[in-house]
SEVEX-695031 format. One record per residue (C-alpha): x, y negated, z; residue number from 1; residue in three letters. Coordinates in Angstrom, 2 decimals. Layout:
N
FINU    east   north      up  nr rest
FINU       X       Y       Z NUM  ALA
...
//
This chain:
479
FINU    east   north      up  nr rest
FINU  200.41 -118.69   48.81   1  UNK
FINU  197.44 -120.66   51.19   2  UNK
FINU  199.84 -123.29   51.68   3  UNK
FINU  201.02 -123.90   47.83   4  UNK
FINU  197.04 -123.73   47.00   5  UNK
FINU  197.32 -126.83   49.44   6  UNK
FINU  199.72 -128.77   47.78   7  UNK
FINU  197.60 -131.65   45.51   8  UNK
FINU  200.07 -131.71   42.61   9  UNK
FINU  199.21 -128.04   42.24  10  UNK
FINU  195.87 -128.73   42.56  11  UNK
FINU  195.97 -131.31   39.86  12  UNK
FINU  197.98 -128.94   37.90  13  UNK
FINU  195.04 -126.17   38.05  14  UNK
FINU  192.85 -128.43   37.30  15  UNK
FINU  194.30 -130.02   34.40  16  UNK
FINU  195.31 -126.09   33.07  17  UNK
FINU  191.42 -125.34   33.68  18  UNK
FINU  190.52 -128.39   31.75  19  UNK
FINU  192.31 -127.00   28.58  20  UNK
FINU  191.78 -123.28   29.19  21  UNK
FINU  187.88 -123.41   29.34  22  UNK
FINU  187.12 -125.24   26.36  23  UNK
FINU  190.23 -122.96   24.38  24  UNK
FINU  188.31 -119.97   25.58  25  UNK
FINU  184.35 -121.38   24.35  26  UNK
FINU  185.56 -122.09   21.14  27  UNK
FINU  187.68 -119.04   20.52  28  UNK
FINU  184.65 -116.83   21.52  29  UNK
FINU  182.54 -119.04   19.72  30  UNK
FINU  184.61 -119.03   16.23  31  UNK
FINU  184.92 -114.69   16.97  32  UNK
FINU  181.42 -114.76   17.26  33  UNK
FINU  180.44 -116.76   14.13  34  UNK
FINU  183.47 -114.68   11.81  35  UNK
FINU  181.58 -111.51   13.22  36  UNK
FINU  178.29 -112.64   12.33  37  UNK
FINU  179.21 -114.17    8.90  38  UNK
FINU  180.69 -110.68    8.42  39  UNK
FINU  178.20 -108.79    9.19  40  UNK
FINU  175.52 -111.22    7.31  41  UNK
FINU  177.91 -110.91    4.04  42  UNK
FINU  177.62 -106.73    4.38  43  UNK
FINU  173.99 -106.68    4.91  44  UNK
FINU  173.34 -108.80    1.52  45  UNK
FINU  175.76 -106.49   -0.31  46  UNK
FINU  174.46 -102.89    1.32  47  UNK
FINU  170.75 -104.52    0.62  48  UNK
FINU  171.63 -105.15   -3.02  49  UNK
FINU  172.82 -101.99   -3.41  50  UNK
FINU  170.11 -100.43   -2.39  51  UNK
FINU  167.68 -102.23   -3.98  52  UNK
FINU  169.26 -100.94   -7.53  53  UNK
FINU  168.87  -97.66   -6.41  54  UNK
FINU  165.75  -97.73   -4.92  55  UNK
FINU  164.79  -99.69   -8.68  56  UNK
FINU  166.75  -96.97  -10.22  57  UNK
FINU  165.07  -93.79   -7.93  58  UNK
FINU  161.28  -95.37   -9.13  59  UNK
FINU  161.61  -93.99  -13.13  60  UNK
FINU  159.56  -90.91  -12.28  61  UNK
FINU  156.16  -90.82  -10.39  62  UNK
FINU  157.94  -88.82   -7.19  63  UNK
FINU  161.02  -88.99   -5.54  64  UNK
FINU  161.96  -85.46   -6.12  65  UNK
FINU  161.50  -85.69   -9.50  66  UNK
FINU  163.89  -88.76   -9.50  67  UNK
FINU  166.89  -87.32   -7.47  68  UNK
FINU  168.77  -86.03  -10.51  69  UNK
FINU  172.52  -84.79   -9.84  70  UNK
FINU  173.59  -87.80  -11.26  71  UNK
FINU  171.63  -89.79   -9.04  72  UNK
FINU  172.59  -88.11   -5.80  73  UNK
FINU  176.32  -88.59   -7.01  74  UNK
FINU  175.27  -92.01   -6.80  75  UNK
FINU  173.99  -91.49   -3.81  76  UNK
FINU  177.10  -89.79   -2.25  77  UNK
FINU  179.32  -91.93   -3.72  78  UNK
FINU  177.96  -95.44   -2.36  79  UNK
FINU  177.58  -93.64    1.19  80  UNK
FINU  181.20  -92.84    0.97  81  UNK
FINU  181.47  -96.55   -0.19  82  UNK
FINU  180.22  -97.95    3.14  83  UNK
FINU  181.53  -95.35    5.43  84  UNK
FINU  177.81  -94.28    6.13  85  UNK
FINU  175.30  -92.19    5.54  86  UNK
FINU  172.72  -92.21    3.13  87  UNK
FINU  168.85  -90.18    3.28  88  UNK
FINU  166.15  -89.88    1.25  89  UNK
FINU  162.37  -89.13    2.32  90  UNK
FINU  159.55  -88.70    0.19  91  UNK
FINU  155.99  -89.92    0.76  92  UNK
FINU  155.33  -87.24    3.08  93  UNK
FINU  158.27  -87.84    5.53  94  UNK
FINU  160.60  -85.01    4.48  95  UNK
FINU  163.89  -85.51    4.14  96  UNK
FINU  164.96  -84.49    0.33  97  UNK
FINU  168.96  -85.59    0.24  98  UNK
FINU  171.28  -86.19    3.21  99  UNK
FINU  174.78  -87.43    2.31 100  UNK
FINU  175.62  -85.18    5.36 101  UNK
FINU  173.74  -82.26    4.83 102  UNK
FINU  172.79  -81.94    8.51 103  UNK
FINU  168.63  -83.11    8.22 104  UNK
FINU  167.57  -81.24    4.80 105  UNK
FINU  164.07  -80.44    4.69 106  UNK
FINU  163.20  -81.70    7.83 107  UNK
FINU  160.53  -84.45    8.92 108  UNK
FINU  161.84  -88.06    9.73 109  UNK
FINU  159.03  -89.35   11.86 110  UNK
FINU  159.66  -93.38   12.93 111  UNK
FINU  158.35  -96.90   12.81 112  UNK
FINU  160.72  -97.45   10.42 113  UNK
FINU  159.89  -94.87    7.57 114  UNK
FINU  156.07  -95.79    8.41 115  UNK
FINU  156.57  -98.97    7.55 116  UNK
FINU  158.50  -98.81    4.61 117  UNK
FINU  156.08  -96.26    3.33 118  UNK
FINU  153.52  -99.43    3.97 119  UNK
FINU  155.91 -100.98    1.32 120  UNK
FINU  157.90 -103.48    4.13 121  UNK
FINU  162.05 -103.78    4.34 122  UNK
FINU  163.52 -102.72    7.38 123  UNK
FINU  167.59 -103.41    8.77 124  UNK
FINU  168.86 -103.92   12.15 125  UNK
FINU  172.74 -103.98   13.17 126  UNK
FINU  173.32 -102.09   16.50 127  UNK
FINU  176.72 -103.99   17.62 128  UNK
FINU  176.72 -101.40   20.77 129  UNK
FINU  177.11  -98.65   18.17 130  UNK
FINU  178.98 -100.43   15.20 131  UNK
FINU  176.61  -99.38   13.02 132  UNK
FINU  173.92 -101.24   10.32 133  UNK
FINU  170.66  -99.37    9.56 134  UNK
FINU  168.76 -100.17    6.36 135  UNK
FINU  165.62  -98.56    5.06 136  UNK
FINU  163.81  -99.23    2.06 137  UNK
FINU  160.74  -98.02    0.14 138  UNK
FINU  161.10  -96.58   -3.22 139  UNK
FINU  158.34  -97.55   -5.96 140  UNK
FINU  157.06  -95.83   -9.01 141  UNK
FINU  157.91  -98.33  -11.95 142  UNK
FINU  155.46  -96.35  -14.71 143  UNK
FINU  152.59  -96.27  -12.51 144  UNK
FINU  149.69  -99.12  -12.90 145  UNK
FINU  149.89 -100.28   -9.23 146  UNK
FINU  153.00 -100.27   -7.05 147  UNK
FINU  153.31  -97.16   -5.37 148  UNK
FINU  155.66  -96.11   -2.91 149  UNK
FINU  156.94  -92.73   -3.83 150  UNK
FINU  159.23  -92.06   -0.94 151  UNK
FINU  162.10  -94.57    1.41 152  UNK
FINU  166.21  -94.81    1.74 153  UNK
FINU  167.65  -94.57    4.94 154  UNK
FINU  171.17  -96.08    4.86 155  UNK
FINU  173.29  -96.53    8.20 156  UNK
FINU  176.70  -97.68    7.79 157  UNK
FINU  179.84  -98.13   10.16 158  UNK
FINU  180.89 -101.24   10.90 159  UNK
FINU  183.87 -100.67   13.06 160  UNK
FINU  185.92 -101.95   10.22 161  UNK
FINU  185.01 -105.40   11.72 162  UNK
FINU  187.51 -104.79   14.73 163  UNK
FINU  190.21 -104.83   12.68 164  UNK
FINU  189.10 -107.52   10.42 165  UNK
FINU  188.25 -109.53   13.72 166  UNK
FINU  191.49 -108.76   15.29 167  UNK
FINU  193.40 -110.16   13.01 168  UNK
FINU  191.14 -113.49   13.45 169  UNK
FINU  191.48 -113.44   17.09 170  UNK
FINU  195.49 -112.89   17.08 171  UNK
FINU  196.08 -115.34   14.92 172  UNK
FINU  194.24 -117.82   16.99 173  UNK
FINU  195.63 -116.56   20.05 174  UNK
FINU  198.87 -117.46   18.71 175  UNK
FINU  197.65 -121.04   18.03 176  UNK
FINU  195.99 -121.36   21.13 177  UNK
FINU  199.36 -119.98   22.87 178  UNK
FINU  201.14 -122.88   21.62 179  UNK
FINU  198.55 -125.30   22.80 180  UNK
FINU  198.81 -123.82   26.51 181  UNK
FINU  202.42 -124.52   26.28 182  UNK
FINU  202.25 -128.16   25.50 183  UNK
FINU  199.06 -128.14   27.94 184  UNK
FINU  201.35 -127.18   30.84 185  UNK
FINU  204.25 -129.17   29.91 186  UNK
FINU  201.98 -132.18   30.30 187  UNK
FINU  199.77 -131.32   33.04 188  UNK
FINU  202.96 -131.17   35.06 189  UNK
FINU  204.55 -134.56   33.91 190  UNK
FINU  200.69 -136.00   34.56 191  UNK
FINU  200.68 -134.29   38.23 192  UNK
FINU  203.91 -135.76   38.96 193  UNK
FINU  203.46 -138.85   37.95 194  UNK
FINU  200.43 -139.01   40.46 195  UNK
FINU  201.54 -137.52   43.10 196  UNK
FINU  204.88 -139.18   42.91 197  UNK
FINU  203.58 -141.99   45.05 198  UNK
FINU  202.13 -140.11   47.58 199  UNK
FINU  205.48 -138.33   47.85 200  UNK
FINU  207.59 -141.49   48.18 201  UNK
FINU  205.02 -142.95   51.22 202  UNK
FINU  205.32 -139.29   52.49 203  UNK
FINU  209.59 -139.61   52.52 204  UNK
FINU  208.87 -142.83   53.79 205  UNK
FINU  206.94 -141.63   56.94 206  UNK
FINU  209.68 -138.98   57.38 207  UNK
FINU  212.39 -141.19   57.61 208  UNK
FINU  210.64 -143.94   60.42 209  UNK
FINU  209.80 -139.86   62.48 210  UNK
FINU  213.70 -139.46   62.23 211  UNK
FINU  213.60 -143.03   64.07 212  UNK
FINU  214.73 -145.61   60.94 213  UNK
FINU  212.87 -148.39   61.40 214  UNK
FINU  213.83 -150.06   58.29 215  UNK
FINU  211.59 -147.91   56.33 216  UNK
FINU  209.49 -149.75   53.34 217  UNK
FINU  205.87 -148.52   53.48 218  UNK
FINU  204.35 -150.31   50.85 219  UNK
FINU  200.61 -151.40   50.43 220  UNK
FINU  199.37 -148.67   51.94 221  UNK
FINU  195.93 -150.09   50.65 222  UNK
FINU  195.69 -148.92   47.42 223  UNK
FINU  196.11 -145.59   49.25 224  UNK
FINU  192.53 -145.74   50.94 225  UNK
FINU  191.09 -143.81   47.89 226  UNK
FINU  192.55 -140.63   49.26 227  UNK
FINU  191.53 -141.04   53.33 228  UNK
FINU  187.65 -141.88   51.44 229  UNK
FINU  188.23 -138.37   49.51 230  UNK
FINU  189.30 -136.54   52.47 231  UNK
FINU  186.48 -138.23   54.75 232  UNK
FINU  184.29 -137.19   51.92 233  UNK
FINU  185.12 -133.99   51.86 234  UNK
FINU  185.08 -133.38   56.11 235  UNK
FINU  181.45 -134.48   55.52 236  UNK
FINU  180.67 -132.25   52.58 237  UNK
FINU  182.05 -129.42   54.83 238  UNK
FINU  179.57 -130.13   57.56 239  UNK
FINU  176.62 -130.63   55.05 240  UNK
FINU  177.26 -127.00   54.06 241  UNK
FINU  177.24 -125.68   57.98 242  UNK
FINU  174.37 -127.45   58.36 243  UNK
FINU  172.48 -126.15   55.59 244  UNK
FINU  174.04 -122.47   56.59 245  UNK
FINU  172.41 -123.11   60.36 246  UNK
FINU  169.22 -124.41   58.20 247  UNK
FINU  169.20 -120.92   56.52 248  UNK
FINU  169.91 -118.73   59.61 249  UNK
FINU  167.40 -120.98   61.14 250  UNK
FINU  164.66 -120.40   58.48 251  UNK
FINU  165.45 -116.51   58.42 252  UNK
FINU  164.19 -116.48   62.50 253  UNK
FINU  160.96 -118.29   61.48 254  UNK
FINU  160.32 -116.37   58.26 255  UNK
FINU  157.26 -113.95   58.41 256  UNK
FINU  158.54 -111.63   55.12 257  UNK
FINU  159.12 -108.73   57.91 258  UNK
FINU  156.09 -109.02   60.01 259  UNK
FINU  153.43 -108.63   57.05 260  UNK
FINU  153.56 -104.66   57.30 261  UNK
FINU  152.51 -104.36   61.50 262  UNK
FINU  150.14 -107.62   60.72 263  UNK
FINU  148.09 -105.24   57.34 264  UNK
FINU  148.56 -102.13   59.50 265  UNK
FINU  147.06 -103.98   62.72 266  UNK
FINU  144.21 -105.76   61.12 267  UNK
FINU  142.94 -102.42   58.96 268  UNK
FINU  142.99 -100.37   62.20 269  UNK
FINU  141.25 -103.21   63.99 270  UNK
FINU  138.74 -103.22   60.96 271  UNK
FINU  138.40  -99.92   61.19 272  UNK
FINU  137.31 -100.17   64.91 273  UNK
FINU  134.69 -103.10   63.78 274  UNK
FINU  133.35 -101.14   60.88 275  UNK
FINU  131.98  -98.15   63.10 276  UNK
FINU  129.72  -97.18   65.88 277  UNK
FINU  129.60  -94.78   68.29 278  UNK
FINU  133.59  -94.25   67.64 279  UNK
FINU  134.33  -91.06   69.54 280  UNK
FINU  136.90  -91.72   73.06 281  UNK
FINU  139.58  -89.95   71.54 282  UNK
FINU  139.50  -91.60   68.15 283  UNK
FINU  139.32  -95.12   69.93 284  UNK
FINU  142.23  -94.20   72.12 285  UNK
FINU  144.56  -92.87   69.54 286  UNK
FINU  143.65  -96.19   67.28 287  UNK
FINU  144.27  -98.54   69.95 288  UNK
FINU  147.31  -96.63   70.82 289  UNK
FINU  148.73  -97.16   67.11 290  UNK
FINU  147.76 -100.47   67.42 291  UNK
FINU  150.23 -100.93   70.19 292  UNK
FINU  152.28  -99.36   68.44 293  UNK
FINU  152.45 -101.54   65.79 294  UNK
FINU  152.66 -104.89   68.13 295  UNK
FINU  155.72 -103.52   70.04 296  UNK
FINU  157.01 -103.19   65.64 297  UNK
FINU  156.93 -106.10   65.23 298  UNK
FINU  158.28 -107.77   67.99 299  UNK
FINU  161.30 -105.29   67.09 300  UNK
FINU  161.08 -106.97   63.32 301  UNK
FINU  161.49 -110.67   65.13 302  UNK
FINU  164.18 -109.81   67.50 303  UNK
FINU  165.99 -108.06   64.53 304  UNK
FINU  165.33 -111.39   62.61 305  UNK
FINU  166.41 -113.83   65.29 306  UNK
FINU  169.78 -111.56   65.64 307  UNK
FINU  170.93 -111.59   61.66 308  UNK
FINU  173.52 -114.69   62.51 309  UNK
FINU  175.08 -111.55   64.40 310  UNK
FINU  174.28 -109.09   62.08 311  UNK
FINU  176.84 -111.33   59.61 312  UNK
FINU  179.49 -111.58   61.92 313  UNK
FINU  179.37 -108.07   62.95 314  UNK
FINU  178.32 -108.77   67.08 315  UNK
FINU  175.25 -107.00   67.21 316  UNK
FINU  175.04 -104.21   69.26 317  UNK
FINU  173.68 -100.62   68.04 318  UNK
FINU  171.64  -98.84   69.68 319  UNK
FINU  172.44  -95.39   68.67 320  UNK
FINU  171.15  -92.09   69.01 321  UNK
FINU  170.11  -88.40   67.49 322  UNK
FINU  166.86  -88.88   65.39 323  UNK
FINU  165.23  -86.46   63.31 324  UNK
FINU  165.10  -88.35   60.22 325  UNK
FINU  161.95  -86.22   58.44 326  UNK
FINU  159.59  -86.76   61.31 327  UNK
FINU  160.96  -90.42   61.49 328  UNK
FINU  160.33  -90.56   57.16 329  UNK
FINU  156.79  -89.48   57.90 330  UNK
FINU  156.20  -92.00   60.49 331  UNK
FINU  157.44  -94.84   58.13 332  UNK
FINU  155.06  -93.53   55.74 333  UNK
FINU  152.22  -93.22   58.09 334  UNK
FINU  152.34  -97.09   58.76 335  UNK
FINU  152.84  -98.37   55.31 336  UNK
FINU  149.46  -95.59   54.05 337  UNK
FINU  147.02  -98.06   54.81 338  UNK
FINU  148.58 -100.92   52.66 339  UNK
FINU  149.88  -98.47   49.93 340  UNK
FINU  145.72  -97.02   50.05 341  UNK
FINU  144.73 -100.58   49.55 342  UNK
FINU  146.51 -101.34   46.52 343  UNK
FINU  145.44  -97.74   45.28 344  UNK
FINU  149.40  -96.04   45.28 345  UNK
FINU  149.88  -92.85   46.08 346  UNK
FINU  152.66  -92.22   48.86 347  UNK
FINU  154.81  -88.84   48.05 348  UNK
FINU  157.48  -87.35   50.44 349  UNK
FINU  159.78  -84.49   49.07 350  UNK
FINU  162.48  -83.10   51.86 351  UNK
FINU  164.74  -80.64   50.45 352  UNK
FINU  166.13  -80.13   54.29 353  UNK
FINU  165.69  -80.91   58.10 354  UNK
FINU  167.93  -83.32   58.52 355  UNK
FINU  169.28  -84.70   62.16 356  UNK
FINU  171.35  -87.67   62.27 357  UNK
FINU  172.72  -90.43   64.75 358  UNK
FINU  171.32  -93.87   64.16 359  UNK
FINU  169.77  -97.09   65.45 360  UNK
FINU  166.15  -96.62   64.91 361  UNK
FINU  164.61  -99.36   65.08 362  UNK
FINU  167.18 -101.11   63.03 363  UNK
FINU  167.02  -98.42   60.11 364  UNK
FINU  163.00  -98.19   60.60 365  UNK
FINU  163.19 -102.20   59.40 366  UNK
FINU  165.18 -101.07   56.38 367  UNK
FINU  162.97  -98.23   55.51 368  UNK
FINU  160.27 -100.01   55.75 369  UNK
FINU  161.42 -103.02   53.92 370  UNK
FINU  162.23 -100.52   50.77 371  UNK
FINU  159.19  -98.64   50.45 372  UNK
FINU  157.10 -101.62   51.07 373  UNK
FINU  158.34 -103.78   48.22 374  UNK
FINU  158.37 -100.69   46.11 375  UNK
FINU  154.34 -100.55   46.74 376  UNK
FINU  154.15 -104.25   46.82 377  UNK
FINU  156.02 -104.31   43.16 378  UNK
FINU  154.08 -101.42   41.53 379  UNK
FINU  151.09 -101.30   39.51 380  UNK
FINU  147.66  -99.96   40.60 381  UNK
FINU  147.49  -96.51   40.32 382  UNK
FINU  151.32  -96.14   40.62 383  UNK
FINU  153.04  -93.97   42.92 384  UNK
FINU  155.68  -94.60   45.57 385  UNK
FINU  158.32  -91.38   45.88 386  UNK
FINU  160.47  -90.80   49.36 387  UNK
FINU  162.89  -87.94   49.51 388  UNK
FINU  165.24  -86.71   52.01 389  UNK
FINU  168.25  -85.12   51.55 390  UNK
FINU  171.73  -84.31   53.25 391  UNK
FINU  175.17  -81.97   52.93 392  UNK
FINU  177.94  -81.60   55.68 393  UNK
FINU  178.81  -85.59   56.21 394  UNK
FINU  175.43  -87.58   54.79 395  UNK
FINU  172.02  -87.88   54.57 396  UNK
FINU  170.58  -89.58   51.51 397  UNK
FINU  167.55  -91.04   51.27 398  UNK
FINU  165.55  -92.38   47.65 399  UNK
FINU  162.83  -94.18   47.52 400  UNK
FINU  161.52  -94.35   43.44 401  UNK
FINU  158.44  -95.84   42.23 402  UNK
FINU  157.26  -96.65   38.60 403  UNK
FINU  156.60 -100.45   39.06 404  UNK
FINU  157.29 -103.39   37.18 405  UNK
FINU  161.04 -103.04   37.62 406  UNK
FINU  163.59 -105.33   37.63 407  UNK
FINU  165.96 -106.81   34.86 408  UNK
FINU  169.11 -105.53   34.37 409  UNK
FINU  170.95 -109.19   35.30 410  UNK
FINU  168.81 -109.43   38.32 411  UNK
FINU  169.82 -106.06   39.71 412  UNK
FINU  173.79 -107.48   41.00 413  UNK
FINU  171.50 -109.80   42.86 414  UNK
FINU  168.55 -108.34   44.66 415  UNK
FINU  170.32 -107.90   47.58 416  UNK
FINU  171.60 -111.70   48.02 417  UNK
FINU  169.84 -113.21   50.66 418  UNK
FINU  166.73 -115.69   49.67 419  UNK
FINU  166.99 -114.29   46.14 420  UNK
FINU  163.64 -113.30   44.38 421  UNK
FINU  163.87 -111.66   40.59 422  UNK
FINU  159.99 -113.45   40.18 423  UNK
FINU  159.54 -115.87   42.60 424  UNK
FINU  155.47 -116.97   41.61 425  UNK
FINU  154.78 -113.02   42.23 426  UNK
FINU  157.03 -112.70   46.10 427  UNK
FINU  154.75 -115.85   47.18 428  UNK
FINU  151.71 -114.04   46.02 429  UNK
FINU  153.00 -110.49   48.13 430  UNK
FINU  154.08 -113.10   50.96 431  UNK
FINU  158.25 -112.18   49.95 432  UNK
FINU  160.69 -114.84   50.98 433  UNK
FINU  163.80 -112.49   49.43 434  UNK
FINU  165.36 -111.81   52.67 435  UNK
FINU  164.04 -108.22   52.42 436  UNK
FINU  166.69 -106.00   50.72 437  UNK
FINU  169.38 -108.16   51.90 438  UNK
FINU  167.59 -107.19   55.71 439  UNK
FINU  167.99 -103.73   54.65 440  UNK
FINU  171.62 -103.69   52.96 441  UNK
FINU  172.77 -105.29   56.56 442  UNK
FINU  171.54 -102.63   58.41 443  UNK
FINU  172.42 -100.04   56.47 444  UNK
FINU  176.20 -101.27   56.23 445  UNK
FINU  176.07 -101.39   60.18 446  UNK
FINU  175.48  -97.74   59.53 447  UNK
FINU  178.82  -97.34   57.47 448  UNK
FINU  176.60  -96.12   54.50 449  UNK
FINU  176.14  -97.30   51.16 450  UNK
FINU  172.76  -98.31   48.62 451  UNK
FINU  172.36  -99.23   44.97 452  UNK
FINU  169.48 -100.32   43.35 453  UNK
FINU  168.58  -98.46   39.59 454  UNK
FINU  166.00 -100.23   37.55 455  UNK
FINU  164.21  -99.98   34.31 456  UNK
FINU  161.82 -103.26   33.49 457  UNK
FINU  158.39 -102.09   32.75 458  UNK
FINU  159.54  -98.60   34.28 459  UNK
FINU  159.98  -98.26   37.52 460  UNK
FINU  163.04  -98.64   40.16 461  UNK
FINU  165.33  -96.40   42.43 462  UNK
FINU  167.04  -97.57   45.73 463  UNK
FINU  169.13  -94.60   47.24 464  UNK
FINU  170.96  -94.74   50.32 465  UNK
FINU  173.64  -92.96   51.79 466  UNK
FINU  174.17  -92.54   55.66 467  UNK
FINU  176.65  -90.54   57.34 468  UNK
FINU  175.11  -88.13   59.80 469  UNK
FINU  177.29  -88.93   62.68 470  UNK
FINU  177.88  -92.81   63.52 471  UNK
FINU  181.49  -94.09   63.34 472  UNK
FINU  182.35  -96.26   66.07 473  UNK
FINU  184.31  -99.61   65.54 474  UNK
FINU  187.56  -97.94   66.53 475  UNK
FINU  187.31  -95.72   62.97 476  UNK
FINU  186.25  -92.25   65.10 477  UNK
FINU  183.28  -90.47   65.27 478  UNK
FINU  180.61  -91.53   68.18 479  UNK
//
């Protein structure tokens, strides 16, 4: 297959099939998409008009009860049945007097919707996800002196008709567009042969002076330069790419992303040895002991940084052994508290279980770390930051939740991509060069587990992560 992707008149042929295909699939997704939207446009204006002569025809008596005569709610019935909907009515104080469905007599419609329309303002929206158009509209006394709304419709209507109708549409075009792929190919291959015909005749030529016949006719092999610049072009393309790769790798040794945790942690425990006096031995001991602590961290974050060119290729060695992953939770925690304290969120751990399992601390430690520090670094003040612990017979899972700004659902297939940011003015501010979660999916891969990232914008996200307890060596047994 590799070496037919190689041949250029295939090549040429892809291309030229891509050519056509690409534009025949824009405008056939463009014309579905207009036909839709003229459709649904064409049933809002009717369902609207509708409505509007019943809501004209509802306003002859001061109330809305009073109004809703049988033959009026056969109206009613029969123009829900009309649209394949359903059809309420709500007086002025939000009770529901006729459902085409029966389901909601009697009982209080409470939305932005009714609220409005009560205010005397249209509403209508078309949920595509649902196939279904929502109308409401308010109803007004005619006899009184000023307009007065005296209750609203609520009309939602299926529009799954539109599949069919839109079907149709599409096949038809398909079949259209299948004819135009035919011709497409048939000339994309006489085009590709006729270019790569002279390249094949040099190339017979060449064949026959290796079989030793000298009385070969090469032609001007000049106005064959074109393709030696192309391939020369491409060689060097090739290598600008490695370079910039090396550039990358090179940048992810210098970057400081990983180092700001030890750095906060270092300088608040220094500043808490400068902002007292007469510190007790102990106390100055134990501070100066987490502060060495945190310097041997970090030179663990650089080494792990200089090593991710071996991290991609898989040649990294693990260090593995039995940890007990709550006490080694709780120490993660401990170091990030002073940061989290500083931007005023509140650090909760939940374990449902002691949990023992064999992996390369320091290496997981950076991963840990790199989650529940962005999830403080992305949160709001006042916002909490939520660790829990978990395992059953083969894994441990870990979840770290918070209810920060969140990220955008077409972001979230990205976040772990390395240098990728979802808001790139707000990672300068927090010092984030988006090499963190892709940090912490490498690691945890090395681990044979698994994470996925679960957002809300405005809400709040959700890494979890899934470990096995015991480490599977290379050869696919347990270590």
């Amino acid at each position: 297959m590799m070496k037919l992707f190689k041949s250029l008149r295939i090549r040429i042929l892809i291309f030229a099939l891509l050519s056509g295909i690409i534009p025949i699939v824009i405008i056939h997704l463009l014309v579905i998409s207009t036909y839709e939207s003229r459709l649904i446009e064409q049933r809002e204006i009717d369902i609207l008009q509708r409505l509007s002569v019943i809501a004209q025809q509802l306003g002859e008596q001061e109330s809305l009860t009073a109004s809703l005569t049988e033959d009026k709610i056969e109206t009613l019935n029969w123009y829900a049945n009309a649209y394949g909907g359903r059809l309420l009515a709500v007086d002025d104080n939000c009770r529901i007097i006729h459902d085409t469905y029966l389901m909601d007599l009697n009982r209080i419609c409470i939305s932005d919707a009714v609220f409005s329309a009560l205010s005397g303002n249209n509403y209508q929206n078309y949920r595509s996800s649902e196939d279904l158009l929502e109308f409401v509209l308010p109803v007004y006394a005619e006899n009184s002196e000023e307009p007065t709304v005296t209750g609203v419709l609520i009309m939602s209507s299926d529009t799954s008709w539109l599949k069919g109708s839109v079907s149709s549409v599409s096949t038809g075009m398909l079949l259209a567009e299948g004819i135009i792929l035919i011709l497409l190919v048939l000339v994309a291959v006489y085009v590709s042969y006729l270019l790569v015909r002279p390249i094949n005749a040099v190339s017979m030529e060449i064949d026959r002076l290796n079989e030793g016949n000298i009385n070969v006719e090469l032609g001007d092999l000049e106005s064959y330069k074109e393709i030696d610049s192309i391939m020369k072009n491409a060689e060097r393309m090739v290598d600008h790419y490695r370079d910039l790769e090396e550039s990358q790798e090179l940048f992810v040794s210098n970057v400081s992303h990983e180092l700001r945790t030890p750095m906060t942690s270092i300088r608040v425990l220094a500043d808490s040895l400068k902002g007292q006096d007469n510190i007790p031995e102990a106390m100055y001991q134990e501070i100066l002991t987490d502060i060495s602590d945190e310097v041997e961290r970090e030179s663990t974050i650089i080494d792990d940084l200089l090593s991710m060119v071996r991290l991609g290729n898989g040649s990294d060695s693990m260090n593995i052994s039995s940890v007990n992953i709550n006490e080694f939770i709780l120490d993660t925690l401990r170091r990030i508290r002073p940061i989290a304290e500083e931007q005023k969120i509140e650090l909760i751990y939940e374990s449902f279980r002691q949990v023992t399992a064999e992996i390369d601390e320091p290496k997981l430690s950076q991963a840990v770390t790199n989650l529940i520090e962005n999830a403080v670094k992305y949160n709001k003040p006042g916002g909490f930051v939520k660790v829990s612990i978990d395992a059953d017979h083969a894994y441990f899972y870990l979840k770290v939740s918070d209810n920060g700004i969140g990220i955008p659902h077409d972001a979230l297939d990205h976040v772990f991509e390395r240098f990728y940011r979802v808001d790139k003015a707000r990672s300068r501010e927090t010092g984030g060069t988006g090499l963190g979660l892709s940090i912490a999916r490498t690691i945890i891969l090395q681990h044979y587990g698994v994470i996925k990232a679960e957002s809300e914008e405005g809400e709040g996200t959700t890494f979890t992560v899934r470990i096995p307890l015991k480490h599977i060596m290379e050869t696919g047994g347990r270590s």
